[in-house]
N, C-alpha and C positions, 0 to 999 in steps of 0.2 A: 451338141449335147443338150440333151432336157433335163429337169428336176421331179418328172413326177406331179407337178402342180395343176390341175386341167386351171385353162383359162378360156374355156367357151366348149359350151356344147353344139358343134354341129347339125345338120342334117343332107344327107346325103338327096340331093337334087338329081344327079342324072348317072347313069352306068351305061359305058359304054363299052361294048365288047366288040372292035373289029377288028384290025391288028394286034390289038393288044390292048389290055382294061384300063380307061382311061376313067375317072371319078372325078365328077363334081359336088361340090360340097357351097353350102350358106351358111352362115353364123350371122353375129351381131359382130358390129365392127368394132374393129381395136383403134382406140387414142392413135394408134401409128399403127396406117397402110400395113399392109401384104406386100410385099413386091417380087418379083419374079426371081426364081430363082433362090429363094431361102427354103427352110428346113420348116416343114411341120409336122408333131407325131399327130397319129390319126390312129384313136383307139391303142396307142403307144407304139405305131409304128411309121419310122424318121420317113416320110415322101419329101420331094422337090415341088414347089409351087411353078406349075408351068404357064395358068395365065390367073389373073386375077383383078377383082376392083372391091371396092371397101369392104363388099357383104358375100363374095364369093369367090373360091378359089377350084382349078382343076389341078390334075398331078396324075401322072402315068405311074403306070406300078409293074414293075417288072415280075418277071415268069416266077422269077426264086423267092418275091418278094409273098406273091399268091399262095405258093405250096406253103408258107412258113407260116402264113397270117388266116385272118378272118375275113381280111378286106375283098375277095373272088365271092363271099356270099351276101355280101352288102348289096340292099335293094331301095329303090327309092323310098324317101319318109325315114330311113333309120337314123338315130342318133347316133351321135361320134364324138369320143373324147377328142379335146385338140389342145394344143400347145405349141406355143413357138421357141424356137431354139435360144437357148440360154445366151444373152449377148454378153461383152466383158465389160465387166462394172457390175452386172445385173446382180440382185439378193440370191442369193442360196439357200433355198431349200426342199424337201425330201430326200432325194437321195439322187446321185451319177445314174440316170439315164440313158442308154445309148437311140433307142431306139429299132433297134434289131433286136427282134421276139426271139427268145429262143424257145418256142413249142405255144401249142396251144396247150388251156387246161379246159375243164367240164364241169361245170358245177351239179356236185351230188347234194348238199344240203345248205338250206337257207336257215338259219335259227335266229331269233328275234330275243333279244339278250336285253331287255330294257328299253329305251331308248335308242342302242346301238342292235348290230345283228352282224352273225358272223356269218361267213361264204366259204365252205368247204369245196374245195376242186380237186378230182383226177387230174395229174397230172405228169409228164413223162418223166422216167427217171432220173434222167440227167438234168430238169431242173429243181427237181427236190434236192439231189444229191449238192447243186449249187447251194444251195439255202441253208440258214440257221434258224434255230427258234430265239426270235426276236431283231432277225435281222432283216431286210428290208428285200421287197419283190416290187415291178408292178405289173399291178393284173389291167389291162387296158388303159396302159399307160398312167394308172393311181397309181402315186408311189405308197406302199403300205408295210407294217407289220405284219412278219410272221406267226404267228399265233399259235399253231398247231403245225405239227410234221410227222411225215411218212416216206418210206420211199418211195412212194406212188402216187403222194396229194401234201396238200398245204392247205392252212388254213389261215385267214386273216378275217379281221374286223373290222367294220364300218361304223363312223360315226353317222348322227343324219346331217350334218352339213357337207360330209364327202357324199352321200347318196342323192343328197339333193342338187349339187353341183357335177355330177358326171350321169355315167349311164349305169353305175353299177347300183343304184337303186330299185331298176327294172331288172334286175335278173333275175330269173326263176330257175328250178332245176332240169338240167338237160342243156340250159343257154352254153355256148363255148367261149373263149376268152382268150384273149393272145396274153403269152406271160413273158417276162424277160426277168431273168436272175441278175442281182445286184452283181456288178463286172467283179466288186474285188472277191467275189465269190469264185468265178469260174477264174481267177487269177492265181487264188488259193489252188484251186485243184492242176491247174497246169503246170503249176510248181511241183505238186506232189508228184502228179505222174512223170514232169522231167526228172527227178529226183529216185525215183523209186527207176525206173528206165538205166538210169546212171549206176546203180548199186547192180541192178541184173546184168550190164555190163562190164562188172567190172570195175565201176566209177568209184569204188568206195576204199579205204583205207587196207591196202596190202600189204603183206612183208615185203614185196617186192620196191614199194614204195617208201617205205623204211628205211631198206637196206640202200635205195637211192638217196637218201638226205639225211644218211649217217648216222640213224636212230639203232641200226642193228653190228 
């Protein structure tokens, strides 16, 4: 589980594509190693660290992992949110991270709001449809507020100390983005459709049901 918190900006060192996309990645090192076999999001998405030493880590990325993310267009020199998996004990905060993107978005407009500046993205329906206004997304793995909604885009805002500590400073319009909807979002709507599912079957309060538990 991650928080949303980037704690190192990456850069993607090597791409390899023979069996299958294997990505090297370099950062600045953390107080406490890498070791094989831990969780890191990459642009907010959970890979496995398969070799690693203080300032660089590789990580295979599966077939379904490609279709779903941004990570099959990553080229040497790009920058990469990163974050390590939340250990127990650790401080809490942004928001429950899975790391499974659910869609990509497209940024249609950048607006520069002071200081701060907001990111409008196309985005597929089913994770607008997760979201609230004011409830929490992340767009390459920033955990952030919702700001604006549609059923086809979201809108959030950047301070300059998140644009200056990740890669969504650099976005321009057209850039694409892996997004992941807050879980108790799509927990919310799985309830409704089982619920709703239950009532078209039947599942809801009948005389027959009544006249079973003596009510008729």
């Amino acid at each position: 589980m991650f928080t949303g918190l980037i704690q190192r900006i990456g850069t993607v060192k090597r791409v390899s594509r023979g069996r299958g996309l294997v990505l090297e990645f370099t950062f600045e090192p953390w107080a406490e190693p890498l070791v094989k076999g831990e969780s890191v999001a990459v642009n907010g998405t959970c890979l496995t660290v398969a070799d690693c030493d203080a300032t660089r880590f590789t990580a295979d990325v599966l077939r379904e992992t490609e279709e779903r993310t941004g990570l099959a267009e990553l080229l040497p020199g790009a920058r990469v949110n990163l974050e390590r998996a939340l250990k127990a004990g650790d401080r809490f905060g942004g928001h429950v991270v899975q790391g499974h993107v659910d869609g990509r978005g497209t940024l249609i407009k950048r607006e520069q709001k002071g200081r701060d500046f907001a990111l409008t993205f196309k985005c597929p329906r089913a994770v607008a449809a997760a979201s609230v206004l004011k409830g929490s997304i992340a767009v390459n793995g920033v955990s952030l507020t919702v700001s604006g909604l549609g059923d086809d885009w979201l809108r959030v805002d950047v301070i300059p100390t998140t644009a200056a500590e990740t890669n969504l400073g650099a976005l321009r319009p057209g850039d694409r983005v892996n997004l992941e909807s807050d879980v108790l979002g799509k927990y919310a709507i799985r309830r409704a459709e089982s619920e709703s599912a239950e009532e078209t079957e039947g599942g809801g309060l009948t005389m027959e049901m009544l006249e079973e538990n003596g009510f008729v």
